[in-house]
SEVEX-313253 format. One record per atom (N, C-alpha, C, O): residue in three letters; x, y, z. Coordinates in steps of 0.02 Angstrom, whole numbers, padded with zeros to 5 digits, always signed. Layout:
<pts>
ALAXYZ
...
</pts>
This chain:
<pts>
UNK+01538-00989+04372
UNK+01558-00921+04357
UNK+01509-00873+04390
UNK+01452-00867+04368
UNK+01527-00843+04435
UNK+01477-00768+04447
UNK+01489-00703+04422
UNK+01543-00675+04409
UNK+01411-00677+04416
UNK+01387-00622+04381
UNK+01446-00596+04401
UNK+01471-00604+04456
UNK+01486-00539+04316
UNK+01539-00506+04327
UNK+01497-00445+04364
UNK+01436-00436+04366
UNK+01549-00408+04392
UNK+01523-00330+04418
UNK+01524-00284+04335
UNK+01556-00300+04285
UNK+01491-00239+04342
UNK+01485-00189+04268
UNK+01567-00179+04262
UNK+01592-00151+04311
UNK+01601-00193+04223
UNK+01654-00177+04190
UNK+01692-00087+04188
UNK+01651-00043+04198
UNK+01737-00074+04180
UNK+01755-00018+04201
UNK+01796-00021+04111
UNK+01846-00056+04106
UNK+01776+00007+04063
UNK+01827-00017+04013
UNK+01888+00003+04008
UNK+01907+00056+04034
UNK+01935-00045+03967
UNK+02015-00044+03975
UNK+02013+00042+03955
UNK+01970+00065+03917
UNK+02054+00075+03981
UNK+02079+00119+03938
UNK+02160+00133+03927
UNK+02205+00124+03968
UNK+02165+00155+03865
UNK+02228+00139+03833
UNK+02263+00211+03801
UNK+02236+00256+03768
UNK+02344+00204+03825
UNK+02372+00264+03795
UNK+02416+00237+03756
UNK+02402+00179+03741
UNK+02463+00257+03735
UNK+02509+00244+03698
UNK+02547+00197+03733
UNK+02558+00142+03707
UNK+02570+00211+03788
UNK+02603+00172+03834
UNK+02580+00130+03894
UNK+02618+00099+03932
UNK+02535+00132+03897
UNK+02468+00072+03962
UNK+02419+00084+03941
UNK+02392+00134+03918
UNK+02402+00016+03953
UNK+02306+00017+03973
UNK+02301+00011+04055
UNK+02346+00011+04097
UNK+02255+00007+04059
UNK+02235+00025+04139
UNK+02139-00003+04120
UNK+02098+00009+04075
UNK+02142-00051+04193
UNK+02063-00073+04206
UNK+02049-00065+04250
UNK+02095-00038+04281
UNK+01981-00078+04295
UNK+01961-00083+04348
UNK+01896-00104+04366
UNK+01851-00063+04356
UNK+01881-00165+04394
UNK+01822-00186+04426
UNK+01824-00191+04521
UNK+01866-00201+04565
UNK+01758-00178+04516
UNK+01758-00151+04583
UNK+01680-00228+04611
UNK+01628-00221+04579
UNK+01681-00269+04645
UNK+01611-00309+04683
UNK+01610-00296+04768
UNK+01654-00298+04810
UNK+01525-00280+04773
UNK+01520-00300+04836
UNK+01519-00356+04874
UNK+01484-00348+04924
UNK+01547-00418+04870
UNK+01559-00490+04893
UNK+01497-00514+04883
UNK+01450-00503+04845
UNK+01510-00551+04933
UNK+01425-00585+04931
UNK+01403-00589+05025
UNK+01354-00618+05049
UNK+01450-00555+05058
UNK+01427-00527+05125
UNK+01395-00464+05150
UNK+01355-00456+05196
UNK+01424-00418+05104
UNK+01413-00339+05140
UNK+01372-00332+05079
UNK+01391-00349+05023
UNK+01304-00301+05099
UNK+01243-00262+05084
UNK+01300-00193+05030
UNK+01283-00180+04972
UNK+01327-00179+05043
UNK+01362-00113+05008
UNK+01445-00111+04976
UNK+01492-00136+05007
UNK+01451-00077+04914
UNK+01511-00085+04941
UNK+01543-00021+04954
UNK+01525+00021+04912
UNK+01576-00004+04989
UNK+01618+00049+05039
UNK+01690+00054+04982
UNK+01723+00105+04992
UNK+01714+00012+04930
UNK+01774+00041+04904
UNK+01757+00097+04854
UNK+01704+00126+04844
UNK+01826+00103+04821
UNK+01813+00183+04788
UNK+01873+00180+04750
UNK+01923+00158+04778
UNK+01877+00204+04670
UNK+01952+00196+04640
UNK+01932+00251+04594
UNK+01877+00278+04587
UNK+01990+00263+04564
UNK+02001+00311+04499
UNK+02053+00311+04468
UNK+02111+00311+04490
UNK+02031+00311+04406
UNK+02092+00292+04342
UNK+02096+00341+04316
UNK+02039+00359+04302
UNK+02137+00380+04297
UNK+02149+00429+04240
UNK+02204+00426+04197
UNK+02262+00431+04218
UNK+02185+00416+04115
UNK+02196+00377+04050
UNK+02253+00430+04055
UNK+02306+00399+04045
UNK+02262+00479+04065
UNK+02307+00544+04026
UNK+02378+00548+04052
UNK+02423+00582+04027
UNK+02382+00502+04114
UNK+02451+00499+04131
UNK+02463+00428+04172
UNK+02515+00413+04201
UNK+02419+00397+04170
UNK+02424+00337+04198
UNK+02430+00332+04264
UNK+02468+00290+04288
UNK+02386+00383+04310
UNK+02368+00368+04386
UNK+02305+00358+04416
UNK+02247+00374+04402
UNK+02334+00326+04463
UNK+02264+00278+04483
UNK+02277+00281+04544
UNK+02330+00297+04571
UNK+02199+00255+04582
UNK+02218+00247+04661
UNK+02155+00215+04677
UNK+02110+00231+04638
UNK+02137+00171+04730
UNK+02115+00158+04782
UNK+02094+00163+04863
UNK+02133+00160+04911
UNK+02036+00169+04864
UNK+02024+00188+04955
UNK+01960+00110+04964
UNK+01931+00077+04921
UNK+01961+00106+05035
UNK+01954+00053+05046
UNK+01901+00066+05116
UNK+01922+00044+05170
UNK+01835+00099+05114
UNK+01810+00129+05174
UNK+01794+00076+05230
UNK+01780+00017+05228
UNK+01803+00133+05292
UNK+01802+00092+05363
UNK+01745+00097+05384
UNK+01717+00147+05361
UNK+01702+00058+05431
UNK+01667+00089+05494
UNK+01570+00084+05466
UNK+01524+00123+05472
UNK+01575+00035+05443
UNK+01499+00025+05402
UNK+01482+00069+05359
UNK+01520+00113+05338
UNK+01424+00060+05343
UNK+01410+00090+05252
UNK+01377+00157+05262
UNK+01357+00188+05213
UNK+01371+00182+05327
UNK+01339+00249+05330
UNK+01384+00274+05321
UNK+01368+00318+05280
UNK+01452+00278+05334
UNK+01531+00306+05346
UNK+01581+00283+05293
UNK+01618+00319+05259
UNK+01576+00219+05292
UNK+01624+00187+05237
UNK+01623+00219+05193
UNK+01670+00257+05181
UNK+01562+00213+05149
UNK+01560+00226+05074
UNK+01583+00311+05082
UNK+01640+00328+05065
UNK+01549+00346+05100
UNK+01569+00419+05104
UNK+01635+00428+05099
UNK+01658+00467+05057
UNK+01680+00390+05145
UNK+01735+00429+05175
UNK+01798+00403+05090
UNK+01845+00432+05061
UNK+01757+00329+05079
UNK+01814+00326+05034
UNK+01813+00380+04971
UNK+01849+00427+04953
UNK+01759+00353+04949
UNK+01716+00411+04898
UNK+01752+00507+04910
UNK+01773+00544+04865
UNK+01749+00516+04961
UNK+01773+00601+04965
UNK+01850+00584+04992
UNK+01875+00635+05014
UNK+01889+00534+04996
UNK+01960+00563+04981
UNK+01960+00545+04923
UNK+01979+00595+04892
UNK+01945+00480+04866
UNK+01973+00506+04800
UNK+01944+00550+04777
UNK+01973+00567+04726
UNK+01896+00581+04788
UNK+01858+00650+04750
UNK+01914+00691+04757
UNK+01940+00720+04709
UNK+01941+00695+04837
UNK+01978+00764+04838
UNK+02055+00722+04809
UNK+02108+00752+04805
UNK+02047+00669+04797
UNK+02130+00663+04780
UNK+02129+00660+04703
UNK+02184+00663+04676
UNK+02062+00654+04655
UNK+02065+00674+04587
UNK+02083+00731+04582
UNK+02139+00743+04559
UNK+02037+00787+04605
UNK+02049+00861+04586
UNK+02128+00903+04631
UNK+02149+00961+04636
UNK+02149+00843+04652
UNK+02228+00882+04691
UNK+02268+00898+04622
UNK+02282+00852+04584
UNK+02292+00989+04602
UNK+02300+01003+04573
UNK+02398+00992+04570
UNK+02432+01015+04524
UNK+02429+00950+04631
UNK+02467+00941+04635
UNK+02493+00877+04594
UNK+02553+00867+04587
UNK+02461+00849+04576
UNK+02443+00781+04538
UNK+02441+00790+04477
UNK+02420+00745+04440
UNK+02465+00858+04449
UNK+02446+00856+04379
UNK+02507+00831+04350
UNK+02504+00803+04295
UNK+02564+00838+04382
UNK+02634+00828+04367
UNK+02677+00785+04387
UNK+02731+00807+04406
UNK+02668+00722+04389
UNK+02712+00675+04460
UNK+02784+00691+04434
UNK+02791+00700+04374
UNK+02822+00694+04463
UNK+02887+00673+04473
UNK+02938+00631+04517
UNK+02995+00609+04509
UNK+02887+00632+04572
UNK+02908+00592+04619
UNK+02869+00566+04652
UNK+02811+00578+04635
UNK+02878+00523+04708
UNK+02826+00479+04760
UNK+02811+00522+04824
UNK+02764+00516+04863
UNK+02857+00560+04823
UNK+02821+00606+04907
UNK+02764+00647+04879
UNK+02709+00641+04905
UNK+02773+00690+04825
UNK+02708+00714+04778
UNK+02648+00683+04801
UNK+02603+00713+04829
UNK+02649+00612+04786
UNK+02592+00556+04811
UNK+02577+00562+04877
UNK+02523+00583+04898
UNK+02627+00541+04913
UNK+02628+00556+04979
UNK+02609+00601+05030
UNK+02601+00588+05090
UNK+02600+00666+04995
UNK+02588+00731+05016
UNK+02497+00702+04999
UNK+02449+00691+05035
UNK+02506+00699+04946
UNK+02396+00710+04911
UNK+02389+00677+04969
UNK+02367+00710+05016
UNK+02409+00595+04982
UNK+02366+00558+05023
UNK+02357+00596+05081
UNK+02298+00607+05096
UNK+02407+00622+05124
UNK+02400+00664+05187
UNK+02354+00731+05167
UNK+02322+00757+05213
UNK+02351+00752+05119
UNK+02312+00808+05105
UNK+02245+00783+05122
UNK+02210+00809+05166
UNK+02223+00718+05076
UNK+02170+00669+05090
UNK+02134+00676+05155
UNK+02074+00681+05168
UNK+02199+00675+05197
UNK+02185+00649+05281
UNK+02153+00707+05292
UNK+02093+00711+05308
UNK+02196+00758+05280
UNK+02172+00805+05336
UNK+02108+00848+05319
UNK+02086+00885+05363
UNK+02078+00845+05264
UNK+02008+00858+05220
UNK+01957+00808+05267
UNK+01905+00831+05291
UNK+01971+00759+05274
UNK+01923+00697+05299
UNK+01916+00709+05377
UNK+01863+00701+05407
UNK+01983+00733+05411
UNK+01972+00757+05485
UNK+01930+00818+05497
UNK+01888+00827+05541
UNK+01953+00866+05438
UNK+01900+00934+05449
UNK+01835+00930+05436
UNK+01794+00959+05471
UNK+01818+00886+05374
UNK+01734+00881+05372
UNK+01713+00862+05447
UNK+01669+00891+05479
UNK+01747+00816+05466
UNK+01731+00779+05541
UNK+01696+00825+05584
UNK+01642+00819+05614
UNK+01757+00892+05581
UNK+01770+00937+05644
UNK+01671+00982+05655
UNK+01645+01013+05702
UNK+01633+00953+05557
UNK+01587+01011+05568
UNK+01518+00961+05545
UNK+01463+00985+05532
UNK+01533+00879+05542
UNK+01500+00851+05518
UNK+01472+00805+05583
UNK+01492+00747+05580
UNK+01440+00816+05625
UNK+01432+00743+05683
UNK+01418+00672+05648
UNK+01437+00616+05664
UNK+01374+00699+05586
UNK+01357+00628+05559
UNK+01396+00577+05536
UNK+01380+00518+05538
UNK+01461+00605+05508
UNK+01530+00575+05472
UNK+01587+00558+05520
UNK+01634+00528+05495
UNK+01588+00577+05596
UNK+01592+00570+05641
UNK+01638+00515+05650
UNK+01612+00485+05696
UNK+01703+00476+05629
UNK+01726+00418+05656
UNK+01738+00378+05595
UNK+01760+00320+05600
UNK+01724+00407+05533
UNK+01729+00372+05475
UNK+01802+00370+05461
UNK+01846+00410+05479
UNK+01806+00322+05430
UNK+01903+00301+05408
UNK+01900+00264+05338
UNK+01852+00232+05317
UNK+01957+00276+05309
UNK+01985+00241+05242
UNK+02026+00237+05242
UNK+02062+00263+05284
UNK+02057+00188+05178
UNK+02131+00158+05171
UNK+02156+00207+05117
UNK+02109+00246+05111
UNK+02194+00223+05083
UNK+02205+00236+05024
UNK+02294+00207+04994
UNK+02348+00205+05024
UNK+02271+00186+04919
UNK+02344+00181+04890
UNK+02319+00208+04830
UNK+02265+00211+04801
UNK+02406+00235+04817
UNK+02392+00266+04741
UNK+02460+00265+04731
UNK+02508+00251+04767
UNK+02453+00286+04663
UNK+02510+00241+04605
UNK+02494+00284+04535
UNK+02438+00290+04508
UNK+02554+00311+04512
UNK+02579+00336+04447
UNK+02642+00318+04424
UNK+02694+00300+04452
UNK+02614+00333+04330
UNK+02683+00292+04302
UNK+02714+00316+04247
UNK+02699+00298+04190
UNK+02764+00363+04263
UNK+02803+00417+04219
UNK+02814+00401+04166
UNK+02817+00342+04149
UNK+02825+00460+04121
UNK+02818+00417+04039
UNK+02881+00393+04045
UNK+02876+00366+03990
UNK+02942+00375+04064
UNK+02990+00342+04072
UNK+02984+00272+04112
UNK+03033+00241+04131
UNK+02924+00253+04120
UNK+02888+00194+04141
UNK+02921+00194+04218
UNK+02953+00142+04227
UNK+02922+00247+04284
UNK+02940+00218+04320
UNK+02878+00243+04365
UNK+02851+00297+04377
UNK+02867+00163+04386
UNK+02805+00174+04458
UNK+02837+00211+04517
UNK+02896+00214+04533
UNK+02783+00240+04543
UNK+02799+00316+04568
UNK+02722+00283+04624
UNK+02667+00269+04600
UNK+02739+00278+04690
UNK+02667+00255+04747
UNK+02674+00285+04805
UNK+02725+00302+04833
UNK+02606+00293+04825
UNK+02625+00303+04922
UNK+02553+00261+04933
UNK+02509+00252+04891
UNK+02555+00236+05011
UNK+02509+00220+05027
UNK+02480+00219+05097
UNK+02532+00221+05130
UNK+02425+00218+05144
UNK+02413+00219+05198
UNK+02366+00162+05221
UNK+02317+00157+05184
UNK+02370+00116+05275
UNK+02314+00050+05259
UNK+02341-00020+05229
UNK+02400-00035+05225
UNK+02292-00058+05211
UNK+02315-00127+05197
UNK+02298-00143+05124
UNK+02301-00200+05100
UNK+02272-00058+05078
UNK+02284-00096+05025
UNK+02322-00105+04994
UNK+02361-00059+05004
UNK+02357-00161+04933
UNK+02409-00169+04926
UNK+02419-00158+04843
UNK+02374-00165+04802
UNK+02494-00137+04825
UNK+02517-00140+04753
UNK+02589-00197+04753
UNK+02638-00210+04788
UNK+02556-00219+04689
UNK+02600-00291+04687
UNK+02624-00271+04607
UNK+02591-00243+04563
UNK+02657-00284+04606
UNK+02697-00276+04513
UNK+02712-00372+04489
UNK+02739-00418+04520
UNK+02687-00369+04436
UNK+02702-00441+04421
UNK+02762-00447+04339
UNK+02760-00415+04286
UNK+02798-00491+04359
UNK+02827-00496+04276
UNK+02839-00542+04268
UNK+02855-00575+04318
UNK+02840-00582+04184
UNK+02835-00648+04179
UNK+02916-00673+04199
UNK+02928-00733+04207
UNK+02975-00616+04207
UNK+03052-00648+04245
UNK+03021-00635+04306
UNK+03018-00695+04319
UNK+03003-00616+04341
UNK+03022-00614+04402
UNK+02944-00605+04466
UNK+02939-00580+04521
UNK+02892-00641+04419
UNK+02841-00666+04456
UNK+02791-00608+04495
UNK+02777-00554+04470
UNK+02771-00628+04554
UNK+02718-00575+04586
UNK+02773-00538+04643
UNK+02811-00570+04680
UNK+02768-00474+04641
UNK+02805-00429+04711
UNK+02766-00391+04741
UNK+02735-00353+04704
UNK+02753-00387+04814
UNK+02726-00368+04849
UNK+02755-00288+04842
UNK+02816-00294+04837
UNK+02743-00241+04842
UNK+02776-00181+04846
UNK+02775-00136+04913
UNK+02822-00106+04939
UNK+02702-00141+04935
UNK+02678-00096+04976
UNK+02679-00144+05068
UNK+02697-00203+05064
UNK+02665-00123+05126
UNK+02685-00154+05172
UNK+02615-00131+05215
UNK+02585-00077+05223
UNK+02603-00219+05242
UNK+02528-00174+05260
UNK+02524-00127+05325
UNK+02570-00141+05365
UNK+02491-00088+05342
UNK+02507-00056+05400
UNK+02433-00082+05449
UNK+02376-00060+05446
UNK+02455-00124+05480
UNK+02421-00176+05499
UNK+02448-00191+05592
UNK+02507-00181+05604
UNK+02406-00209+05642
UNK+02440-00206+05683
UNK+02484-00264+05706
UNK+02525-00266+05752
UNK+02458-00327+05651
UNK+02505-00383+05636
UNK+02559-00400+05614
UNK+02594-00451+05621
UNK+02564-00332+05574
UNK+02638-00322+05532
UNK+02685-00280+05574
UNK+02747-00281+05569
UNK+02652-00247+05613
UNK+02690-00216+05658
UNK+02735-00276+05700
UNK+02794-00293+05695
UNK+02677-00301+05743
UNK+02701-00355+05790
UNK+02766-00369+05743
UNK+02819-00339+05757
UNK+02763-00419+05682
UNK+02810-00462+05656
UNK+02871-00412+05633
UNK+02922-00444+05622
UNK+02877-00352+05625
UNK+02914-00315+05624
UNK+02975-00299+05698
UNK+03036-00295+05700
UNK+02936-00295+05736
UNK+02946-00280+05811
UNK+02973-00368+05833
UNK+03024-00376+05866
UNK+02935-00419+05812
UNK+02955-00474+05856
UNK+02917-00494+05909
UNK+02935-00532+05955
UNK+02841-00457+05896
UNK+02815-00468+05954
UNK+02753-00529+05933
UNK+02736-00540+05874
UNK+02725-00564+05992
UNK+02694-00599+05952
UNK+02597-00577+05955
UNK+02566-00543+05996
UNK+02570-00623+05879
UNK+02528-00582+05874
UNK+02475-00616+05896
UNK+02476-00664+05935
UNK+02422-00589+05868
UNK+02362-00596+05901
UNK+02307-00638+05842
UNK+02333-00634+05786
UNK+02259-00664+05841
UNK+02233-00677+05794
UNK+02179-00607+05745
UNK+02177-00600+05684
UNK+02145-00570+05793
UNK+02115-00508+05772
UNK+02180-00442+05733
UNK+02162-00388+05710
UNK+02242-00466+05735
UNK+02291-00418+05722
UNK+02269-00403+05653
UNK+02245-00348+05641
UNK+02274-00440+05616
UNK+02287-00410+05540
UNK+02198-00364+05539
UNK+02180-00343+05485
UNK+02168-00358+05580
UNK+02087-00321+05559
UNK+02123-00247+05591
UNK+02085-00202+05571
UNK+02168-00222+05623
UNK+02186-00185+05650
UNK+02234-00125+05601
UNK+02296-00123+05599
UNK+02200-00090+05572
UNK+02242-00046+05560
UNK+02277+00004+05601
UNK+02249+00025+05651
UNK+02345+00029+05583
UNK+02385+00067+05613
UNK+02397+00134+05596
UNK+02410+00181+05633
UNK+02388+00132+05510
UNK+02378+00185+05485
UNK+02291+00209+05443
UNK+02260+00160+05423
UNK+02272+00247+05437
UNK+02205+00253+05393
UNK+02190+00326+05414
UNK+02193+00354+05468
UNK+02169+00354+05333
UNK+02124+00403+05327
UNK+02065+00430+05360
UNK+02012+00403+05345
UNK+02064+00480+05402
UNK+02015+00506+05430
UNK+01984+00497+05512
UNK+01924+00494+05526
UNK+02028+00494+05550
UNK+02048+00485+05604
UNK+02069+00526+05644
UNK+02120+00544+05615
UNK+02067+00549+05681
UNK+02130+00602+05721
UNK+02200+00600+05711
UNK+02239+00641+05734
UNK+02211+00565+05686
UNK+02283+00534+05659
UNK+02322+00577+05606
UNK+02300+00569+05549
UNK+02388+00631+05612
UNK+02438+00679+05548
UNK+02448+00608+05561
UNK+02433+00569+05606
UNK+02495+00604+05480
UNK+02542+00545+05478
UNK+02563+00551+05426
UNK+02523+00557+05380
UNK+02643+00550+05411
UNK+02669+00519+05319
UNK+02628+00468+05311
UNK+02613+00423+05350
UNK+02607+00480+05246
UNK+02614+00411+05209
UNK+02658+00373+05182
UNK+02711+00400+05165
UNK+02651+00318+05172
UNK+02718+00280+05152
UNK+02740+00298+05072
UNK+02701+00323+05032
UNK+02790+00285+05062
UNK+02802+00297+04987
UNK+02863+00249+04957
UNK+02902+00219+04995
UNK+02868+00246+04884
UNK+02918+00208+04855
UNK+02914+00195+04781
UNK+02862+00200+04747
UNK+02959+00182+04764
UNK+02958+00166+04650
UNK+03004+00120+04651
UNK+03040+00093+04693
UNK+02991+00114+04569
UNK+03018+00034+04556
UNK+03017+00063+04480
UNK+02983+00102+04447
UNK+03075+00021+04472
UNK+03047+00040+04359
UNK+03022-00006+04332
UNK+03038-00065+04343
UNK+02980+00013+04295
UNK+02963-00053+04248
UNK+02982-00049+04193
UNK+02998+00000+04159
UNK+02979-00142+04171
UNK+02979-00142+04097
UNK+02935-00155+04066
UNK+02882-00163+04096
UNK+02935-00165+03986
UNK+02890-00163+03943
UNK+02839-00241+03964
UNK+02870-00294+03967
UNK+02777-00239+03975
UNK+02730-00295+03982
UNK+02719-00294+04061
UNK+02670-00326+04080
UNK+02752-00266+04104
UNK+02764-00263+04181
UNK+02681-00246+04187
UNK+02653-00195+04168
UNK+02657-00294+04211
UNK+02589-00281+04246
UNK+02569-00247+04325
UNK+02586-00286+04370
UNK+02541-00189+04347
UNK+02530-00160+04413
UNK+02458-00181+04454
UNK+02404-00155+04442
UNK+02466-00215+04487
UNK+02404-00214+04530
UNK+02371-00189+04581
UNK+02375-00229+04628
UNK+02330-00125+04600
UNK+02273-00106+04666
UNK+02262-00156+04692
UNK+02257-00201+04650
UNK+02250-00181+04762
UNK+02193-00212+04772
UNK+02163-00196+04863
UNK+02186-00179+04917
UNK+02105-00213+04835
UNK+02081-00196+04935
UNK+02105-00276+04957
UNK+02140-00318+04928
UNK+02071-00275+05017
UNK+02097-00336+05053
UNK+02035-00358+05045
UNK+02017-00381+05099
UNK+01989-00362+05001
UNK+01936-00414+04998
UNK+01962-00464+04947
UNK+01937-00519+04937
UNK+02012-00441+04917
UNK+02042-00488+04878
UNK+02108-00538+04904
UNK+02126-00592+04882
UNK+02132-00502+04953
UNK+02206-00532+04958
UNK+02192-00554+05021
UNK+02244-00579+05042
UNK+02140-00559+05074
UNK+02125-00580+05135
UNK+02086-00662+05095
UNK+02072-00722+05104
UNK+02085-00635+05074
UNK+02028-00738+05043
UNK+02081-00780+04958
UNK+02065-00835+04937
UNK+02121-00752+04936
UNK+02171-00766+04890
UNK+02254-00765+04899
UNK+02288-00719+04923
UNK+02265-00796+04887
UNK+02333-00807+04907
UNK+02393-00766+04841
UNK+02389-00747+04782
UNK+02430-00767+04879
UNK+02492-00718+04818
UNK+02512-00774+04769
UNK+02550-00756+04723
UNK+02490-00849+04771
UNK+02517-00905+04746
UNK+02459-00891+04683
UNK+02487-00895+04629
UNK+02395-00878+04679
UNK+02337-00903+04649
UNK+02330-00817+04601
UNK+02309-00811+04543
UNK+02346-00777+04633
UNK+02347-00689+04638
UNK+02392-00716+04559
UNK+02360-00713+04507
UNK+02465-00740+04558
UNK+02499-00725+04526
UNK+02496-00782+04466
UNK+02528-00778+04413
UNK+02449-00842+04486
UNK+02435-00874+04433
UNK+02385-00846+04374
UNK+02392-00864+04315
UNK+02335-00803+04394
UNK+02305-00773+04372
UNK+02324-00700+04330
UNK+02292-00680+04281
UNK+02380-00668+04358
UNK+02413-00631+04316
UNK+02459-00656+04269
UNK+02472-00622+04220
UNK+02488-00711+04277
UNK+02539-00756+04199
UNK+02494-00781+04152
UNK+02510-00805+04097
UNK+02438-00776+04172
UNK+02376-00816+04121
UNK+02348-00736+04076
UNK+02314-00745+04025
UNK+02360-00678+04093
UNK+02319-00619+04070
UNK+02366-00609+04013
UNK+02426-00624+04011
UNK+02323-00575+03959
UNK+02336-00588+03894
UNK+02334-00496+03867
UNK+02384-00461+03876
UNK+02290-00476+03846
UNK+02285-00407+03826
UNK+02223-00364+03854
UNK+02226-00303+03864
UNK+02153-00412+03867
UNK+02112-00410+03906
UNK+02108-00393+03991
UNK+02080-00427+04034
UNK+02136-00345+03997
UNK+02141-00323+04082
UNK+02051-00325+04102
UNK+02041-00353+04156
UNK+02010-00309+04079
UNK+01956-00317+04100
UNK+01949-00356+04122
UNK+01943-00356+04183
UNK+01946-00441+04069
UNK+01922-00520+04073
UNK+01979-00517+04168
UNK+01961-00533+04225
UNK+02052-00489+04140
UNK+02094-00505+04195
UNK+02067-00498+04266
UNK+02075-00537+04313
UNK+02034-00439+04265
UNK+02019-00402+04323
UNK+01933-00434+04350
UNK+01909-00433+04407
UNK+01917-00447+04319
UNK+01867-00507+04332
UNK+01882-00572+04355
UNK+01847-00598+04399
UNK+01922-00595+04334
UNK+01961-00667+04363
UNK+01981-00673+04424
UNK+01982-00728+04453
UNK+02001-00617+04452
UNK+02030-00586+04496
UNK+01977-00603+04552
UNK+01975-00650+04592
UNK+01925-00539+04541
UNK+01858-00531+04594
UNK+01838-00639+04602
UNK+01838-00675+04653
UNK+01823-00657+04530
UNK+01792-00718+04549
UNK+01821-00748+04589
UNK+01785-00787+04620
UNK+01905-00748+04609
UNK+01927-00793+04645
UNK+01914-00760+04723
UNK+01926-00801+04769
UNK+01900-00719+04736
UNK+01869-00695+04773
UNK+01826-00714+04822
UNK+01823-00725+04883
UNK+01780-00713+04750
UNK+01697-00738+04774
UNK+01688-00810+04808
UNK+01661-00828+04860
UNK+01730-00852+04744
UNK+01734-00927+04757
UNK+01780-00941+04823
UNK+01796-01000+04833
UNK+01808-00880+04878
UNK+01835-00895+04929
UNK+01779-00849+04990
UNK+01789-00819+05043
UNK+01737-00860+04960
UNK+01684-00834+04996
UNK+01641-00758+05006
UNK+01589-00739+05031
UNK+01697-00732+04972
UNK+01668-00649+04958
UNK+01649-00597+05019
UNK+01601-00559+05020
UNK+01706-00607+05076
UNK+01676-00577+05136
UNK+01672-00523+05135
UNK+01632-00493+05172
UNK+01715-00491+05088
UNK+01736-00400+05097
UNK+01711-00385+05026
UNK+01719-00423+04979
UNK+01684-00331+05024
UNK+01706-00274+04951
UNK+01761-00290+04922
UNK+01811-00309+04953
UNK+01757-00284+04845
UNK+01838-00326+04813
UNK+01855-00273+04777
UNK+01806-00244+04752
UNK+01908-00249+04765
UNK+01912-00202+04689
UNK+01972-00217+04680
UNK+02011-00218+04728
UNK+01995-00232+04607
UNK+02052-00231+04578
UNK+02071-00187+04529
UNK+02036-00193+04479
UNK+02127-00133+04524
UNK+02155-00113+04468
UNK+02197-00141+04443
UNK+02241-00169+04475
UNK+02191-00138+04351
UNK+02274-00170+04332
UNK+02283-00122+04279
UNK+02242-00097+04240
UNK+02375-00110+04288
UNK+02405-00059+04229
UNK+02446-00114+04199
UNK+02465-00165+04228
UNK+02457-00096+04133
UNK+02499-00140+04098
UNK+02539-00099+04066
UNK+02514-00052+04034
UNK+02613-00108+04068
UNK+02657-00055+04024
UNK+02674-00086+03958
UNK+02693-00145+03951
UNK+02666-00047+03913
UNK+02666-00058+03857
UNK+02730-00030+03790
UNK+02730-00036+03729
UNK+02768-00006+03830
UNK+02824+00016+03777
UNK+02861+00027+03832
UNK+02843+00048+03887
UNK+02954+00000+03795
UNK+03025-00003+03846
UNK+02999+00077+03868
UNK+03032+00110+03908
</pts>
């Protein structure tokens, strides 16, 4: 068993709890991810920083800063809502650029995810991190699509490369306008939601991902720890962070 990371505690509304642990592997000196939960309506998100730890950590760190206080977020109703913050994200991260030399080239991933009191997941995302919904009918679902230059290829038909999947196509803070992606799904009552960077899903498989979510009980913490360890025990190359929401009433 390895040392858990400090625990993020469950927090719980009437209708979800929501957790989150975040490890720096056991490769990188730092870790560069970045998340935020907020208990009051059940949204959350993830960034996933690029470009080493002088840049990484920063860049993820100041889009969820600016994507907590997006006053557009107070109200979801829909997924472009999301969609819009993340691009708002972007273009905050290009302007520091425009006056910062030092921040200069820094990039992040971001996904984020809200879940209406009518329990329907509400996401957009940019990057390879991913949201997977699990249920004990109908197992682990990939939701999100990575924007990857490997997924492209296999999209297109073209063939790929072995360095493809390190290649992002889309990411935060770049010279790059861009939609972000977006989409919902409804859930039902017990429907578990998962964040994750690719320090988790690059060394774990969706087979082992989803054995580990049919085994989680009420404990999203213990859950979200289980998670990172399988991680570690696949060598721990990347920064890991996992969120999990659990819905809790039809």
């Amino acid at each position: 068993m390895f040392d858990d990371p400090a625990p993020v505690p469950a927090l719980n509304i009437d209708r979800l709890t929501l957790a989150g642990q975040t490890h720096q592997g056991l490769v990188r000196a730092h870790n560069e991810d970045a998340f935020f939960l907020r208990e009051s309506d059940g949204l959350f998100a993830i960034a996933d920083g690029l470009g080493g730890y002088r840049h990484g950590g920063f860049c993820s760190r100041m889009a969820i800063n600016h994507l907590a206080q997006n006053p557009a977020l107070l109200t979801i109703t829909d997924s472009g809502q999301i969609a819009q913050a993340i691009k708002d994200c972007n273009l905050a991260l290009i302007n520091h650029q425009k006056t910062s030399r030092e921040h200069q080239g820094m990039r992040t991933t971001m996904t984020c995810a809200a879940i209406t009191p009518e329990n329907k997941l509400l996401y957009a995302w940019a990057g390879d991190s991913r949201i997977y919904r699990f249920s004990h009918r109908d197992g682990l679902l990939q939701l999100t699509r990575d924007h990857t230059l490997l997924e492209e290829k296999k999209q297109t038909g073209r063939r790929a490369s072995p360095g493809d999947t390190h290649i992002l196509t889309k990411s935060l803070g770049g010279n790059q306008v861009f939609e972000a992606a977006n989409g919902h799904l409804q859930l039902e009552k017990d429907d578990l939601v998962l964040l994750t960077t690719d320090g988790l899903t690059s060394v774990v498989s969706d087979h082992d991902i989803e054995t580990a979510l049919r085994a989680a009980h009420t404990d999203l913490e213990t859950t979200a720890v289980s998670l990172i360890d399988l991680a570690l025990s696949g060598g721990g190359p990347d920064n890991i962070t996992a969120l999990l929401c659990r819905v809790q009433t039809d």
